[in-house]
C-alpha positions in Angstrom: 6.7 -25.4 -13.5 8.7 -22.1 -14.4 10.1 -19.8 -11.7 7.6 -17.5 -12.4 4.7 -19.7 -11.1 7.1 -19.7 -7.6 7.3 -16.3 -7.5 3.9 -15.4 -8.2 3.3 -18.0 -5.3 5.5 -16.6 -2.6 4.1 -13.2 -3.5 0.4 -13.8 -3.0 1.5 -16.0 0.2 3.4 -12.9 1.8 0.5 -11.0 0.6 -1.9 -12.7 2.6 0.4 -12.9 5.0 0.9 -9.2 5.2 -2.8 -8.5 5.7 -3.4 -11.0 8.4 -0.9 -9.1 10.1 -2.5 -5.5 9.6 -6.0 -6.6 10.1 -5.7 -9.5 12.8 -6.1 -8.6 16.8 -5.4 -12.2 17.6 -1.9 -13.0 18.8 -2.4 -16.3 17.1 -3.8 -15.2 14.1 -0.6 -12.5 14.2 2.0 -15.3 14.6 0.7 -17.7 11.5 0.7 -14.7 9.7 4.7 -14.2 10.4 4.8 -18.0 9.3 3.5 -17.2 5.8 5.7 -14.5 5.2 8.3 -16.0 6.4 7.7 -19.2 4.7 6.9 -17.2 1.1 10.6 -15.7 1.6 12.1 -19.4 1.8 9.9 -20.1 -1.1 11.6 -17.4 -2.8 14.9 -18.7 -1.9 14.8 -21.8 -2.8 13.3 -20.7 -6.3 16.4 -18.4 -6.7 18.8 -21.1 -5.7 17.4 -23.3 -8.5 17.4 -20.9 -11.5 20.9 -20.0 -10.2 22.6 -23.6 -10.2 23.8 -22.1 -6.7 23.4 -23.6 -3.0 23.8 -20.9 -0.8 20.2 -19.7 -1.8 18.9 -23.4 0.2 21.0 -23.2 3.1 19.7 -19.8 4.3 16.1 -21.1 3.5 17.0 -24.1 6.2 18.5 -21.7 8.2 15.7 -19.3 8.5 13.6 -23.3 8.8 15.7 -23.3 12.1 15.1 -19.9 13.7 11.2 -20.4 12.6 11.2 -23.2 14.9 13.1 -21.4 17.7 11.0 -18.1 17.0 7.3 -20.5 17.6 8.3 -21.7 20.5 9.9 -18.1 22.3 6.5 -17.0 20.5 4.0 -19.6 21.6 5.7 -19.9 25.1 5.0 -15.0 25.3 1.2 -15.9 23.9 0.7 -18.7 26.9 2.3 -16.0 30.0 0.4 -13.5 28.3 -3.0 -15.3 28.4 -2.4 -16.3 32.0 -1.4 -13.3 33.1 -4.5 -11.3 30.7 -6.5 -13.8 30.1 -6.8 -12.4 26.5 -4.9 -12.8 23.3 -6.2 -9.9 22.0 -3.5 -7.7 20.8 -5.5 -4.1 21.7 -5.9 -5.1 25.6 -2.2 -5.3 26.0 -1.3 -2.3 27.5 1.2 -2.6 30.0 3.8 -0.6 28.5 1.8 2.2 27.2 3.2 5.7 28.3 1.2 6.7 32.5 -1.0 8.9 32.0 -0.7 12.7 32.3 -3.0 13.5 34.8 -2.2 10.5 37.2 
């Protein structure tokens, strides 16, 4: 396959990505949407790191593997307080540090 069959790749995945993140009021929905993006800019490295003969481009994709991994669980562990604390995941009912209001 030629790189630009990668790229075109990573690009529609951080697409979609980026739109589940706009549109989505689901915490969950939110996180797998950080995923794709995330996972389309490794896609992207790697694809660089090929053309280029060059390493470095792979080792900051498994880098960014290993603060994906530490980022889902911090994530997933915020989702689980917030849902006992809420019981909801919906993003627009979280309102704990919005501004007191005026008149109060």
């Amino acid at each position: 396959m030629t790189p630009d069959m990668f790229f075109l790749l990573a690009s529609l995945l951080f697409s979609i990505g980026l739109v589940g993140l706009i549109s989505r009021r689901n915490l969950f929905v939110v996180y797998m949407s950080i995923e794709l993006m995330l996972s389309s800019v490794n896609l992207v490295l790697a694809t660089f790191s090929k053309i280029l003969g060059d390493a470095s481009g792979s080792v900051i994709a498994l880098l960014i593997i290993a603060v994906i991994a530490a980022e889902a669980a911090i994530f997933l562990a915020m989702i689980v307080h917030i849902y006992r604390e809420n019981r909801t995941i919906d993003s627009d009912d979280l309102d704990k540090l919005k501004e007191a209001d005026s008149n109060a």
